[in-house]
PyMOL Python script that loads the backbone (N, CA, C, O; Angstrom):
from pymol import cmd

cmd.read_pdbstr("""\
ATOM      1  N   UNK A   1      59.791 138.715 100.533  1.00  0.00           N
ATOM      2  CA  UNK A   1      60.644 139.486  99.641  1.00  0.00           C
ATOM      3  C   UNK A   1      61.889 139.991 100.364  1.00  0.00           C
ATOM      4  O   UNK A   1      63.077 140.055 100.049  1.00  0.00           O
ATOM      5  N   UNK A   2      61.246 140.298 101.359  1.00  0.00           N
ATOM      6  CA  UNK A   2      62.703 141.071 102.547  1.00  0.00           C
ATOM      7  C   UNK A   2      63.523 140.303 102.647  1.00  0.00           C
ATOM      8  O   UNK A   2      64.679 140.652 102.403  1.00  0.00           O
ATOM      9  N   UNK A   3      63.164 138.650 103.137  1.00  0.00           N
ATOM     10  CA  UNK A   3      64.440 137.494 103.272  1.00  0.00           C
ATOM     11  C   UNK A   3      65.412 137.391 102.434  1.00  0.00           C
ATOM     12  O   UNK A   3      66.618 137.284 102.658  1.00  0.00           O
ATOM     13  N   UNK A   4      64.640 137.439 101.104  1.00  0.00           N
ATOM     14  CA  UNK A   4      65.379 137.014  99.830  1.00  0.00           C
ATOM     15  C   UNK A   4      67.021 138.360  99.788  1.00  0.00           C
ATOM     16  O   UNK A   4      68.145 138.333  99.288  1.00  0.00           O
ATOM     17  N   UNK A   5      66.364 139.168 100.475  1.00  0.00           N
ATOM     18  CA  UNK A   5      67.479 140.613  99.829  1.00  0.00           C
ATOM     19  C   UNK A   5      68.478 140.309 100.687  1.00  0.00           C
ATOM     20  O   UNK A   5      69.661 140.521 100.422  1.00  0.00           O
ATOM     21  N   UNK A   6      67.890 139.575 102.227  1.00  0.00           N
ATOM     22  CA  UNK A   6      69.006 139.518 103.337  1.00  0.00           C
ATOM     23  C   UNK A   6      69.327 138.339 102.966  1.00  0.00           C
ATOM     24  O   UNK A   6      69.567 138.009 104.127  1.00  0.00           O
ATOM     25  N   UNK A   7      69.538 137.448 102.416  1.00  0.00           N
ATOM     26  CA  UNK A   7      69.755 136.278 101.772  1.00  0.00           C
ATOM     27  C   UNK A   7      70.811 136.918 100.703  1.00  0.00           C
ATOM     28  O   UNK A   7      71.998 136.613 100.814  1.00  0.00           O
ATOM     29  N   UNK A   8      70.462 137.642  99.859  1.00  0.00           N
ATOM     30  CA  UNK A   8      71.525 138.129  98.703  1.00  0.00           C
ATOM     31  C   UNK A   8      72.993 138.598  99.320  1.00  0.00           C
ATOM     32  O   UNK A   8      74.135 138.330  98.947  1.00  0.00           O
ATOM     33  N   UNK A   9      72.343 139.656 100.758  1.00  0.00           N
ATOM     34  CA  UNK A   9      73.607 140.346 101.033  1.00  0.00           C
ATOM     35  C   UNK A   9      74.409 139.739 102.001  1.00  0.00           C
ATOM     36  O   UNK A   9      75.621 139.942 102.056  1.00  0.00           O
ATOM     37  N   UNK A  10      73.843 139.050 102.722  1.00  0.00           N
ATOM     38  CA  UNK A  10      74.687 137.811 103.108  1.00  0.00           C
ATOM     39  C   UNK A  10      75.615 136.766 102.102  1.00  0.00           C
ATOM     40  O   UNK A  10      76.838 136.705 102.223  1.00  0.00           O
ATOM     41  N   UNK A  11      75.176 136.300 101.521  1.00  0.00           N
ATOM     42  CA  UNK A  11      75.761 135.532 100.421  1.00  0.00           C
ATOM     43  C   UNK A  11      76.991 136.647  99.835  1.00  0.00           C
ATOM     44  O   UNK A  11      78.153 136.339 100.100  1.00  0.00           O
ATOM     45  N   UNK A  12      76.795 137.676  99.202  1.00  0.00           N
ATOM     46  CA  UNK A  12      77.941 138.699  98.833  1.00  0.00           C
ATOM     47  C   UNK A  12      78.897 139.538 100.025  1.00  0.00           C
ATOM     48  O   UNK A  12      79.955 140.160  99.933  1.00  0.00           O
ATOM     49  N   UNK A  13      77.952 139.222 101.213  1.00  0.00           N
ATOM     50  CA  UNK A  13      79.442 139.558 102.626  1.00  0.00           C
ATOM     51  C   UNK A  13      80.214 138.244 102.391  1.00  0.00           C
ATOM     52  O   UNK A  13      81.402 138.333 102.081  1.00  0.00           O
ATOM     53  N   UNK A  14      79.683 137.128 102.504  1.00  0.00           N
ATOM     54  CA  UNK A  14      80.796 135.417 102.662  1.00  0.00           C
ATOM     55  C   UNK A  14      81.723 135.105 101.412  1.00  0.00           C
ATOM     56  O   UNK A  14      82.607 134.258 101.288  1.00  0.00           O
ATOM     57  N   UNK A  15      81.303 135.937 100.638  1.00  0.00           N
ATOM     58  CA  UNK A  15      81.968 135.624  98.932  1.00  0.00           C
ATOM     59  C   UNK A  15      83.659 136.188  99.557  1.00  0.00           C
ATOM     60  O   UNK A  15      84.569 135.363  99.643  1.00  0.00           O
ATOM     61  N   UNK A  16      83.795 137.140  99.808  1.00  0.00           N
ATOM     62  CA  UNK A  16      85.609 137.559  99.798  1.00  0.00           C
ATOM     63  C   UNK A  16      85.890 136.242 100.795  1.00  0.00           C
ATOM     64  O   UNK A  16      86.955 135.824 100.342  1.00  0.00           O
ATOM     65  N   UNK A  17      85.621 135.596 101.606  1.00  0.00           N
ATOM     66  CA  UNK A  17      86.063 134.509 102.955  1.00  0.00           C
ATOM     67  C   UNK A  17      85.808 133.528 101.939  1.00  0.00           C
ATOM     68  O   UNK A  17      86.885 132.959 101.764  1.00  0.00           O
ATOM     69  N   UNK A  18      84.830 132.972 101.082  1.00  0.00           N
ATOM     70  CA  UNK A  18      84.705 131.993 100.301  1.00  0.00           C
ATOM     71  C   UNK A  18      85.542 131.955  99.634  1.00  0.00           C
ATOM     72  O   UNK A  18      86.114 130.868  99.713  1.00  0.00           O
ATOM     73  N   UNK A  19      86.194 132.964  98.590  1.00  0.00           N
ATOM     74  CA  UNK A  19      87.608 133.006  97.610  1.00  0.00           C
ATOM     75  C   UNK A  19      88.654 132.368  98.415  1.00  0.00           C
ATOM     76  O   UNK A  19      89.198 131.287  98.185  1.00  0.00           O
ATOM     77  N   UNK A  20      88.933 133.425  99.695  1.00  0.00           N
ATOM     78  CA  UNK A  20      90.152 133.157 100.368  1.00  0.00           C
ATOM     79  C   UNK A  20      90.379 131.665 100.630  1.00  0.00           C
ATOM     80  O   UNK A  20      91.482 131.185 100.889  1.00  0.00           O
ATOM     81  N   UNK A  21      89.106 130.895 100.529  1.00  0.00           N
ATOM     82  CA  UNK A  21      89.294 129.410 101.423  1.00  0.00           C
ATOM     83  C   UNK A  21      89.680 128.988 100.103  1.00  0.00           C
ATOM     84  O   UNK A  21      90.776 128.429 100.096  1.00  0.00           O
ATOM     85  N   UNK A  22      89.189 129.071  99.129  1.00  0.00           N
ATOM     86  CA  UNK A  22      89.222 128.232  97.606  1.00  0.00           C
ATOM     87  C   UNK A  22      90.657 128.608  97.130  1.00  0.00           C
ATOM     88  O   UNK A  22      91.286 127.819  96.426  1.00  0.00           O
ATOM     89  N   UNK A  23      91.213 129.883  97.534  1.00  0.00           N
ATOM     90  CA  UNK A  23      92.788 129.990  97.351  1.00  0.00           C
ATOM     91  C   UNK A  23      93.770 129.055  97.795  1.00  0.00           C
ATOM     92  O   UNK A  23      94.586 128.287  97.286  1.00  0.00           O
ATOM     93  N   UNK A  24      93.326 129.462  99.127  1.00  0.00           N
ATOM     94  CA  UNK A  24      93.880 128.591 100.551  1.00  0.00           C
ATOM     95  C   UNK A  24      94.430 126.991 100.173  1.00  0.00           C
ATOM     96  O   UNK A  24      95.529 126.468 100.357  1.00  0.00           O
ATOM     97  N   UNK A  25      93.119 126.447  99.544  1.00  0.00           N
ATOM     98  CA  UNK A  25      92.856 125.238  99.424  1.00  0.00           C
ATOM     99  C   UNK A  25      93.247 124.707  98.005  1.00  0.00           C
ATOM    100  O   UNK A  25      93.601 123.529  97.957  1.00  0.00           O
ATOM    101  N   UNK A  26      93.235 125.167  97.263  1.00  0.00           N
ATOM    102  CA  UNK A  26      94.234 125.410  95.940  1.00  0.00           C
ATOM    103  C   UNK A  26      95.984 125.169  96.261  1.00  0.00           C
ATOM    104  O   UNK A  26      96.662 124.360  95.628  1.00  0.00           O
ATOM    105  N   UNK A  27      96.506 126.033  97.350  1.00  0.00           N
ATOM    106  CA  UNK A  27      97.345 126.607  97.578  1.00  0.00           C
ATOM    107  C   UNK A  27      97.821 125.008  98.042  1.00  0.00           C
ATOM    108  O   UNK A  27      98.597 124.312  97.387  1.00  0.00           O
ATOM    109  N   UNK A  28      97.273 124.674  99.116  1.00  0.00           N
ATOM    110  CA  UNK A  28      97.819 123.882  99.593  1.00  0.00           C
ATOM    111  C   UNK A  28      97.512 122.209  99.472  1.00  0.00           C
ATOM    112  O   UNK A  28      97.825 121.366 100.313  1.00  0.00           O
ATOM    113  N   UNK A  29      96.815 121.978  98.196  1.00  0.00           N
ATOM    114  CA  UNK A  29      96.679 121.266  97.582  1.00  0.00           C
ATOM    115  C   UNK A  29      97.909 120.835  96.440  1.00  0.00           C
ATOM    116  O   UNK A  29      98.253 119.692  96.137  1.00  0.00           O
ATOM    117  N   UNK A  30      98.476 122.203  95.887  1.00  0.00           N
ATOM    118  CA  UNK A  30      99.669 122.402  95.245  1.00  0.00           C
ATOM    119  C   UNK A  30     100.572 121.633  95.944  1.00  0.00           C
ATOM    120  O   UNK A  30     100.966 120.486  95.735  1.00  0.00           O
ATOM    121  N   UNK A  31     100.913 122.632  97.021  1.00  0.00           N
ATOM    122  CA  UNK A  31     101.723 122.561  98.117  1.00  0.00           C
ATOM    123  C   UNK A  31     101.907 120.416  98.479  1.00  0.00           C
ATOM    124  O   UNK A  31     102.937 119.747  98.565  1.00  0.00           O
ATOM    125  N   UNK A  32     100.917 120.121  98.558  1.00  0.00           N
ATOM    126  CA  UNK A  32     100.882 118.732  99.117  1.00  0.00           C
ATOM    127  C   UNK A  32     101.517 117.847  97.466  1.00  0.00           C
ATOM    128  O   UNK A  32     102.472 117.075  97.550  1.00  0.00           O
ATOM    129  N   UNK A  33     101.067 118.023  96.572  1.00  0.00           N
ATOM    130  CA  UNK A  33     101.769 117.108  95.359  1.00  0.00           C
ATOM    131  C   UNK A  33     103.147 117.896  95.729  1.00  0.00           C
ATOM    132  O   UNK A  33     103.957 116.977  95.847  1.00  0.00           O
ATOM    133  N   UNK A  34     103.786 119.033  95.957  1.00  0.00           N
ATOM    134  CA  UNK A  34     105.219 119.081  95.746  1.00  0.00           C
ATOM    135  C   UNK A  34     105.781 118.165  96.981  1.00  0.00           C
ATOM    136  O   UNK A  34     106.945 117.789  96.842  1.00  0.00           O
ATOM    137  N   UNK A  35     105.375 117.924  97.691  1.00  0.00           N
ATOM    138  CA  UNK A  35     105.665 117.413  99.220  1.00  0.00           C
ATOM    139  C   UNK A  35     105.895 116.380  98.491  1.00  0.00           C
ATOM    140  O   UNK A  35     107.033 116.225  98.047  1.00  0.00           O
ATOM    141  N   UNK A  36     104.921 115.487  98.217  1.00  0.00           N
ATOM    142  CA  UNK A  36     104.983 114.222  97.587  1.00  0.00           C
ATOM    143  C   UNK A  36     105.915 114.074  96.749  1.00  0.00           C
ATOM    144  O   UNK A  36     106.772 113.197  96.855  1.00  0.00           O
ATOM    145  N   UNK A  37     105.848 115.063  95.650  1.00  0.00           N
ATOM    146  CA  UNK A  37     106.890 114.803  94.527  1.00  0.00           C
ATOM    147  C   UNK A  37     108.079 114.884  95.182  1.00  0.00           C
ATOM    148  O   UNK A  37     108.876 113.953  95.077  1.00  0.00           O
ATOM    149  N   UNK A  38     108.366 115.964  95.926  1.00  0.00           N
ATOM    150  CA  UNK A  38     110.057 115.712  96.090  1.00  0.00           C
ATOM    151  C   UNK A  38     110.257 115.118  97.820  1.00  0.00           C
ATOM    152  O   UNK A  38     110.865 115.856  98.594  1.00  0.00           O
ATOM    153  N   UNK A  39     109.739 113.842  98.302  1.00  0.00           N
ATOM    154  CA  UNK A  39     109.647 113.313  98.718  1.00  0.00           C
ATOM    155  C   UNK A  39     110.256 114.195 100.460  1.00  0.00           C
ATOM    156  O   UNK A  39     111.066 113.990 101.363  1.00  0.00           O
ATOM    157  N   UNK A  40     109.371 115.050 100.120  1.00  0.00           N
ATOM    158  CA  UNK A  40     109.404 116.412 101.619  1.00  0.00           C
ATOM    159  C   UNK A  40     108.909 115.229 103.047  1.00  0.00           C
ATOM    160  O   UNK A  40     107.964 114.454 103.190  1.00  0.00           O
ATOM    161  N   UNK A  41     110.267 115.660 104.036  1.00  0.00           N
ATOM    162  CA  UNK A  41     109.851 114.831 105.035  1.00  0.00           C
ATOM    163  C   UNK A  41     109.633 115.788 106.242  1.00  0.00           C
ATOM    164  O   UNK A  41     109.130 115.329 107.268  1.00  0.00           O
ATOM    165  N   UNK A  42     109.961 116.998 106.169  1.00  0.00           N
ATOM    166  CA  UNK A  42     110.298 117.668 107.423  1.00  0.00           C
ATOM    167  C   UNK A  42     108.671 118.046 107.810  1.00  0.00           C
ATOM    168  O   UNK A  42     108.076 118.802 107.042  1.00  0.00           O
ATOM    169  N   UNK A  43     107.952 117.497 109.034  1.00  0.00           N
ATOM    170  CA  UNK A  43     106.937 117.877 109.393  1.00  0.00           C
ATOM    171  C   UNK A  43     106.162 119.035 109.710  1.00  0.00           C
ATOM    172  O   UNK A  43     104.991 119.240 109.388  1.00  0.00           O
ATOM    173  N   UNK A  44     107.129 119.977 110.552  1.00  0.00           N
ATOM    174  CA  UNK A  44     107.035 121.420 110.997  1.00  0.00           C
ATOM    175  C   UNK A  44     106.722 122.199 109.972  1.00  0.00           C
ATOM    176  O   UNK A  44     105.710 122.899 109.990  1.00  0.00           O
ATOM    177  N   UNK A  45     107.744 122.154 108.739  1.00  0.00           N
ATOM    178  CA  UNK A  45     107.233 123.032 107.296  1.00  0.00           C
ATOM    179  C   UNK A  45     106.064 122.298 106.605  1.00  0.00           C
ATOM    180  O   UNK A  45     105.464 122.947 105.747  1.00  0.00           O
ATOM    181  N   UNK A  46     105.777 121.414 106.781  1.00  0.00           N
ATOM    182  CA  UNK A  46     104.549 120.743 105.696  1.00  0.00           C
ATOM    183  C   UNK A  46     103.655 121.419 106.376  1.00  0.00           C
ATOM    184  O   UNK A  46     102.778 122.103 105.849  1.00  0.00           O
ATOM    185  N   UNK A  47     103.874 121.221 108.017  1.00  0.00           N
ATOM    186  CA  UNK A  47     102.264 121.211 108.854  1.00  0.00           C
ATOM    187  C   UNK A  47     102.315 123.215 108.401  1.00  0.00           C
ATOM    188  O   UNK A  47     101.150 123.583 108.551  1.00  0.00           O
ATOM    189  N   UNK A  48     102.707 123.770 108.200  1.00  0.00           N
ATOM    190  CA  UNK A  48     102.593 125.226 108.016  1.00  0.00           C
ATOM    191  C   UNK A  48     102.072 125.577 106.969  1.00  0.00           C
ATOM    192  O   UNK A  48     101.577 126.697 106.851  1.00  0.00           O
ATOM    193  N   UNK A  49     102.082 124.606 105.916  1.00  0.00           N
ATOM    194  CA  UNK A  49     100.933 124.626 104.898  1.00  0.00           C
ATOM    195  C   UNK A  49      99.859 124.219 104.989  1.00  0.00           C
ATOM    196  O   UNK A  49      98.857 124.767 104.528  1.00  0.00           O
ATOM    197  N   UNK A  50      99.901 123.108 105.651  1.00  0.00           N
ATOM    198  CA  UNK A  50      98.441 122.369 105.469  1.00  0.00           C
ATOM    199  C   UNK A  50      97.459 122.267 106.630  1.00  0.00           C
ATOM    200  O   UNK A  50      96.436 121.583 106.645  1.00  0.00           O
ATOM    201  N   UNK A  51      97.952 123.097 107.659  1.00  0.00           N
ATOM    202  CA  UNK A  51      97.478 123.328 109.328  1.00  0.00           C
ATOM    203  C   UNK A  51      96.406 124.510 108.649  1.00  0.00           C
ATOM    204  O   UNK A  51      95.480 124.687 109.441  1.00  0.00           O
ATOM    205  N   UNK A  52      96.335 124.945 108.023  1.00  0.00           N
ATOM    206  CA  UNK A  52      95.726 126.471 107.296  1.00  0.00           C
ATOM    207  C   UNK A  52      93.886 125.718 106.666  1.00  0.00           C
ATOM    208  O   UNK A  52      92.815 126.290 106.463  1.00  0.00           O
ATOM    209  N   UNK A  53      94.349 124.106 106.532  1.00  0.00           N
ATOM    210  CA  UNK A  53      93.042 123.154 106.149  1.00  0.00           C
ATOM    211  C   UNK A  53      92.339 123.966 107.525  1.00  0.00           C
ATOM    212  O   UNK A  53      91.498 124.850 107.363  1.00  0.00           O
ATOM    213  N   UNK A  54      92.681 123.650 108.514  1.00  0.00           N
ATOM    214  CA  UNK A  54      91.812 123.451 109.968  1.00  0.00           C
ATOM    215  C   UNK A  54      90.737 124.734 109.936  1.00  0.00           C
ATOM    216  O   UNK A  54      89.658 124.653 110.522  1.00  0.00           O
ATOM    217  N   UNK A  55      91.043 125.638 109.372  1.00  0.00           N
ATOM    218  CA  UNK A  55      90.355 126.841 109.592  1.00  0.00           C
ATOM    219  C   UNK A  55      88.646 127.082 109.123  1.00  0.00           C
ATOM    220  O   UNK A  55      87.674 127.736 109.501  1.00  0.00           O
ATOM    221  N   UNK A  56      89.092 125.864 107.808  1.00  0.00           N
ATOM    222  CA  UNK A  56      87.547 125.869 107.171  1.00  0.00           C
ATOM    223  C   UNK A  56      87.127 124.399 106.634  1.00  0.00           C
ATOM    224  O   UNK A  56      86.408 124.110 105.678  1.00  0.00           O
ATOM    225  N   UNK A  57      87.798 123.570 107.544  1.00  0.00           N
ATOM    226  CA  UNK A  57      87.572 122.407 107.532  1.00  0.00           C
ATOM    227  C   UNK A  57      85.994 121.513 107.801  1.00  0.00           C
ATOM    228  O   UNK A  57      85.445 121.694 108.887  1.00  0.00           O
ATOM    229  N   UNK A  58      85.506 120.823 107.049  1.00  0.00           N
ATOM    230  CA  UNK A  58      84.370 120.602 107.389  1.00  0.00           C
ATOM    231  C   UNK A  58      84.277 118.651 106.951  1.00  0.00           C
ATOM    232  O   UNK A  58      84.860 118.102 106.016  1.00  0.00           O
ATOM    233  N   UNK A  59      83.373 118.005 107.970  1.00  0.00           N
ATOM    234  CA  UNK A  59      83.314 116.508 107.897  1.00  0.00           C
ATOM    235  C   UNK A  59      83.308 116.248 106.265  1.00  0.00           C
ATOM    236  O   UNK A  59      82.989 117.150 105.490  1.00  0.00           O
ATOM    237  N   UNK A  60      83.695 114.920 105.812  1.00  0.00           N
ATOM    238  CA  UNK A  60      83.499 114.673 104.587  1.00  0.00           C
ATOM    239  C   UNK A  60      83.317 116.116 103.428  1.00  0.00           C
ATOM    240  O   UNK A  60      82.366 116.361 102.687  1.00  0.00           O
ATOM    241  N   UNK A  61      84.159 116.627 103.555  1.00  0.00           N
ATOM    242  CA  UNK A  61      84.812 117.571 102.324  1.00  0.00           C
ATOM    243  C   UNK A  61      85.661 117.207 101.832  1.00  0.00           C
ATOM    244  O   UNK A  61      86.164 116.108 102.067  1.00  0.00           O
ATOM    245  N   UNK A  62      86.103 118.083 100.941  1.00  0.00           N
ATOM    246  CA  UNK A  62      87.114 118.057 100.116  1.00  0.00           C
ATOM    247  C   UNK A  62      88.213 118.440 101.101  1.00  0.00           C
ATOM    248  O   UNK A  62      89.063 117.573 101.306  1.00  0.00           O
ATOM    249  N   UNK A  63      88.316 119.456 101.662  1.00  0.00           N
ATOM    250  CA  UNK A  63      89.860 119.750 102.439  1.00  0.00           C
ATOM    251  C   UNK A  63      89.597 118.647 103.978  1.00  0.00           C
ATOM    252  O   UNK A  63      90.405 118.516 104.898  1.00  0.00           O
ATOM    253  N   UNK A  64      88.716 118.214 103.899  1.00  0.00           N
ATOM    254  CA  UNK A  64      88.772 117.200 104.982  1.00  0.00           C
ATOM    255  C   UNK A  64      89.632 115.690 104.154  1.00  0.00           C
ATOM    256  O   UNK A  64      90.599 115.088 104.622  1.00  0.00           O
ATOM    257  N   UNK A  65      88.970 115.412 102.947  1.00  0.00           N
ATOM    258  CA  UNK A  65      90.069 114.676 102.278  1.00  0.00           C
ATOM    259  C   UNK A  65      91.384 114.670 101.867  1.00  0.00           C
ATOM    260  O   UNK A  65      92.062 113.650 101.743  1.00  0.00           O
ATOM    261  N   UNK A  66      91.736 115.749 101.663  1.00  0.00           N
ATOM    262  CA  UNK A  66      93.544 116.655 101.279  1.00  0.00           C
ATOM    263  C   UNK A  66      93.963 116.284 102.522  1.00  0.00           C
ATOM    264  O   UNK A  66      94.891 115.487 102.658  1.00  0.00           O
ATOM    265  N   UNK A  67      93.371 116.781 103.467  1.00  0.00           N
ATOM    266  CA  UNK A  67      94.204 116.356 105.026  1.00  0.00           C
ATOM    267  C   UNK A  67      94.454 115.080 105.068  1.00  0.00           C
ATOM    268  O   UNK A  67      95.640 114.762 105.153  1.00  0.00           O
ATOM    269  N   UNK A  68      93.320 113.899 105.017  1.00  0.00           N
ATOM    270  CA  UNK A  68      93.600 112.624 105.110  1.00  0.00           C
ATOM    271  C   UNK A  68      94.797 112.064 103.611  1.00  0.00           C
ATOM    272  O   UNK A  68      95.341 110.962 103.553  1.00  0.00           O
ATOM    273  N   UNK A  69      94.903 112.930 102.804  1.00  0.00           N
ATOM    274  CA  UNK A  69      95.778 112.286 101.626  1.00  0.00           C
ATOM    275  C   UNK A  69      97.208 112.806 102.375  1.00  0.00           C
ATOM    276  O   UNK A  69      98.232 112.124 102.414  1.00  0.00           O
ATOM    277  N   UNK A  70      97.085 113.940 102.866  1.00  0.00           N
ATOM    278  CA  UNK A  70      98.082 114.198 103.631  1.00  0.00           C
ATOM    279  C   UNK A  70      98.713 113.775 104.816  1.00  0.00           C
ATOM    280  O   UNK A  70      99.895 114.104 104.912  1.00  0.00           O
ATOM    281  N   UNK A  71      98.048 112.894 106.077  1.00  0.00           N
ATOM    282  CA  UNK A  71      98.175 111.739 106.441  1.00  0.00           C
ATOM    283  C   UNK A  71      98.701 110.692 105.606  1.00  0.00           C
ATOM    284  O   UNK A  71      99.756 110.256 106.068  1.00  0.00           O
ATOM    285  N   UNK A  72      98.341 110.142 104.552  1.00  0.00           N
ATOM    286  CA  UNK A  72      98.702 109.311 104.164  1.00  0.00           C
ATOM    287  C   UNK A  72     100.111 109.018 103.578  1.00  0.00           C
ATOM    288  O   UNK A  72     100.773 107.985 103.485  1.00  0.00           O
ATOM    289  N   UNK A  73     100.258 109.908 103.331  1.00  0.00           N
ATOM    290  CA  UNK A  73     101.359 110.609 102.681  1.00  0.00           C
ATOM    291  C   UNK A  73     102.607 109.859 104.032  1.00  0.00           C
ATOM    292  O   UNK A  73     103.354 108.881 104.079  1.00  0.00           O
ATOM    293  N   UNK A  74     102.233 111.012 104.961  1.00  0.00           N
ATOM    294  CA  UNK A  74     102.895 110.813 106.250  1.00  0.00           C
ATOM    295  C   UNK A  74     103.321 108.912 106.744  1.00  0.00           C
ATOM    296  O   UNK A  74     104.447 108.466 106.962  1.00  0.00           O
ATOM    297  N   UNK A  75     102.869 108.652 106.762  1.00  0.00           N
ATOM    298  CA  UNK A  75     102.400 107.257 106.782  1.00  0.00           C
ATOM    299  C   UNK A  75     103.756 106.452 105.846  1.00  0.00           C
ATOM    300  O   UNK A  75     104.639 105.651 106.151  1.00  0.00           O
ATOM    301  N   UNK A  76     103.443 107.000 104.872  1.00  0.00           N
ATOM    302  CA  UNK A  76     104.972 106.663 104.255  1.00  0.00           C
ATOM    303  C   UNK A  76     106.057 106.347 104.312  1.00  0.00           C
ATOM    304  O   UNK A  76     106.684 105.621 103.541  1.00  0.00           O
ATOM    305  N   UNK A  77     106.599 107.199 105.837  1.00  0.00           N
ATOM    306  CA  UNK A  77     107.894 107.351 106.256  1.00  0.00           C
ATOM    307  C   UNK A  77     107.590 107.506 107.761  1.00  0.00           C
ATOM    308  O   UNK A  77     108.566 107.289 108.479  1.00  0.00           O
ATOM    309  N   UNK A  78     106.116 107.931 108.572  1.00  0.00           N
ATOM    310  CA  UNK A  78     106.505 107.797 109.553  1.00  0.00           C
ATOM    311  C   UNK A  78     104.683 107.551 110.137  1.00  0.00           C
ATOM    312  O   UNK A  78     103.776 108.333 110.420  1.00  0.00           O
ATOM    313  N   UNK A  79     104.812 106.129 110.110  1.00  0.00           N
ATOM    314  CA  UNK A  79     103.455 105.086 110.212  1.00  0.00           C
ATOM    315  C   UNK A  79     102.716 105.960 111.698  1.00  0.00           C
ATOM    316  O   UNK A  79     101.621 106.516 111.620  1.00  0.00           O
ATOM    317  N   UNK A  80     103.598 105.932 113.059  1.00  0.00           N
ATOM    318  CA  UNK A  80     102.870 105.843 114.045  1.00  0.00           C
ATOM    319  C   UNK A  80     102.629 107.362 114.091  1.00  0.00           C
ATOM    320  O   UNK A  80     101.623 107.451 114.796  1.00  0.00           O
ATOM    321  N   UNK A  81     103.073 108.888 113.649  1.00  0.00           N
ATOM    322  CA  UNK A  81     102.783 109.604 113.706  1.00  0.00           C
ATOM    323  C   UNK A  81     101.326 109.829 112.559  1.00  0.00           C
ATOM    324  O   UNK A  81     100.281 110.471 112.661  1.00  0.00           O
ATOM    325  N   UNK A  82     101.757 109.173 111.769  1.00  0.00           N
ATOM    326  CA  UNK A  82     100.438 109.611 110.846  1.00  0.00           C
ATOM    327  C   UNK A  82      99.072 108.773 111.493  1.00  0.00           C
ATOM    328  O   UNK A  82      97.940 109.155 111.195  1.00  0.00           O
ATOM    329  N   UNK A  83      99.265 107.743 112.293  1.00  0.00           N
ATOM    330  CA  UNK A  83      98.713 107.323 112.848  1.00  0.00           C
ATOM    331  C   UNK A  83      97.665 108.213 113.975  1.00  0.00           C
ATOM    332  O   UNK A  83      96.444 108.372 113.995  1.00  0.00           O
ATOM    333  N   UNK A  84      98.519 108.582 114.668  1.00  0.00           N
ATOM    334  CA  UNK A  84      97.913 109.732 115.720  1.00  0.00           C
ATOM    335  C   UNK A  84      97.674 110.900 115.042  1.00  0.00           C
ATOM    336  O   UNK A  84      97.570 111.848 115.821  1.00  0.00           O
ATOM    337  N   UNK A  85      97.558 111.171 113.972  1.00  0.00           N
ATOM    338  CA  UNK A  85      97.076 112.711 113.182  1.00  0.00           C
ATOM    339  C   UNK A  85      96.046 111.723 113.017  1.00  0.00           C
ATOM    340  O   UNK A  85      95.597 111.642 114.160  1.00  0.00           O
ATOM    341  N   UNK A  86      95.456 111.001 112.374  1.00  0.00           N
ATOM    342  CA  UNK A  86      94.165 110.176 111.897  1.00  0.00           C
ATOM    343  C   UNK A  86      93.485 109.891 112.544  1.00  0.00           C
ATOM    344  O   UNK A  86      92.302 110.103 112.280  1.00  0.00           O
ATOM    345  N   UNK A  87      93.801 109.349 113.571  1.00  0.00           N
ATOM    346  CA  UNK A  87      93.113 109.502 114.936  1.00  0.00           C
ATOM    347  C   UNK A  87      91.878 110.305 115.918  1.00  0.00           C
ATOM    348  O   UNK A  87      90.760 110.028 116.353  1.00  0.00           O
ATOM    349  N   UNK A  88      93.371 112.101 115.981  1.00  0.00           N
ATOM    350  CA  UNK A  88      92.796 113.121 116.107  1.00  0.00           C
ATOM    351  C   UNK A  88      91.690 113.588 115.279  1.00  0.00           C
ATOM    352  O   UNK A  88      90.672 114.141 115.696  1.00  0.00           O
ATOM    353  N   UNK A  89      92.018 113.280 113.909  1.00  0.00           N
ATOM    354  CA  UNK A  89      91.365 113.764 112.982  1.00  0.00           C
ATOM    355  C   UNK A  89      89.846 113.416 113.210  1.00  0.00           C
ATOM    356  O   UNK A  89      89.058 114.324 113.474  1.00  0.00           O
ATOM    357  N   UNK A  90      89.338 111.811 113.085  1.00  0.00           N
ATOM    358  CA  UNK A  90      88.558 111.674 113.392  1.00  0.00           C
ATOM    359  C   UNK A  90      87.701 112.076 114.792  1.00  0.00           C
ATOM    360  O   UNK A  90      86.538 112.397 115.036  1.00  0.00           O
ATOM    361  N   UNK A  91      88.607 111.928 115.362  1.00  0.00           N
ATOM    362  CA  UNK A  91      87.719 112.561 117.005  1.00  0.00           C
ATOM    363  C   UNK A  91      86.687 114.234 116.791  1.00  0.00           C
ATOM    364  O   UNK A  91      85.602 114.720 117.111  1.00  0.00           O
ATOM    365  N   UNK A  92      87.719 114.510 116.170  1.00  0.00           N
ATOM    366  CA  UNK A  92      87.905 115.934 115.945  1.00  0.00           C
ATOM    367  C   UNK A  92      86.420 116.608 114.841  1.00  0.00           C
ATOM    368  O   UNK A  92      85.724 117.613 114.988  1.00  0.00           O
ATOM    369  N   UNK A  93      86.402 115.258 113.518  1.00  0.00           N
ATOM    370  CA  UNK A  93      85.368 115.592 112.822  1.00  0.00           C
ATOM    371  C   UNK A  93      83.757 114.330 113.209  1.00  0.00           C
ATOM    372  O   UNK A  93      82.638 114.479 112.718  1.00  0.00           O
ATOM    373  N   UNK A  94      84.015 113.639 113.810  1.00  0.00           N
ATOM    374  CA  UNK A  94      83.006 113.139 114.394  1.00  0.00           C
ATOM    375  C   UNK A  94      82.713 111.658 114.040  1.00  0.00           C
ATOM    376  O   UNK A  94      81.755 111.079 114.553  1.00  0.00           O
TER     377      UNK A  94
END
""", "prot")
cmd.dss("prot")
cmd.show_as("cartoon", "prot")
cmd.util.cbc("prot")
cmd.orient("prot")
């Protein structure tokens, strides 16, 4: 019975960090179709949106996929850098 309660109040401490990521990730999901749409090349400002993935990034997720669409993206206009982000990426998630 005791687990279950420390089980509840755990789950309702991670809920405000759980929103923030689902904002986050919202946010910069947005953020990545405007990139696309208005054919955003400057790297430094993209990566300031979407560097914010890394924080709660996890193998085969969803913001593990946004990153790789975001690579791809890259790839577009500049092959060998998106190249070495994909790279890292994988090393990085296993």
């Amino acid at each position: 019975m005791e687990g279950s309660v420390i089980s509840k109040e755990l789950i309702e401490a991670f809920r405000p960090i759980i929103e923030i990521n689902n904002a986050q990730f919202r946010q910069v999901k947005t953020m990545l179709a405007g990139f696309i749409a208005t054919q955003e090349r400057d790297l430094d400002y993209m990566d300031g949106y979407m560097d914010t993935l890394f924080n709660f990034m996890d193998p085969r997720s969803d913001t593990e996929t946004l990153m790789r669409q975001y690579y791809n993206y890259i790839a577009t206009f500049d092959p060998k850098e998106a190249k070495a982000r994909i790279e890292r990426l994988e090393d990085d998630m296993g």
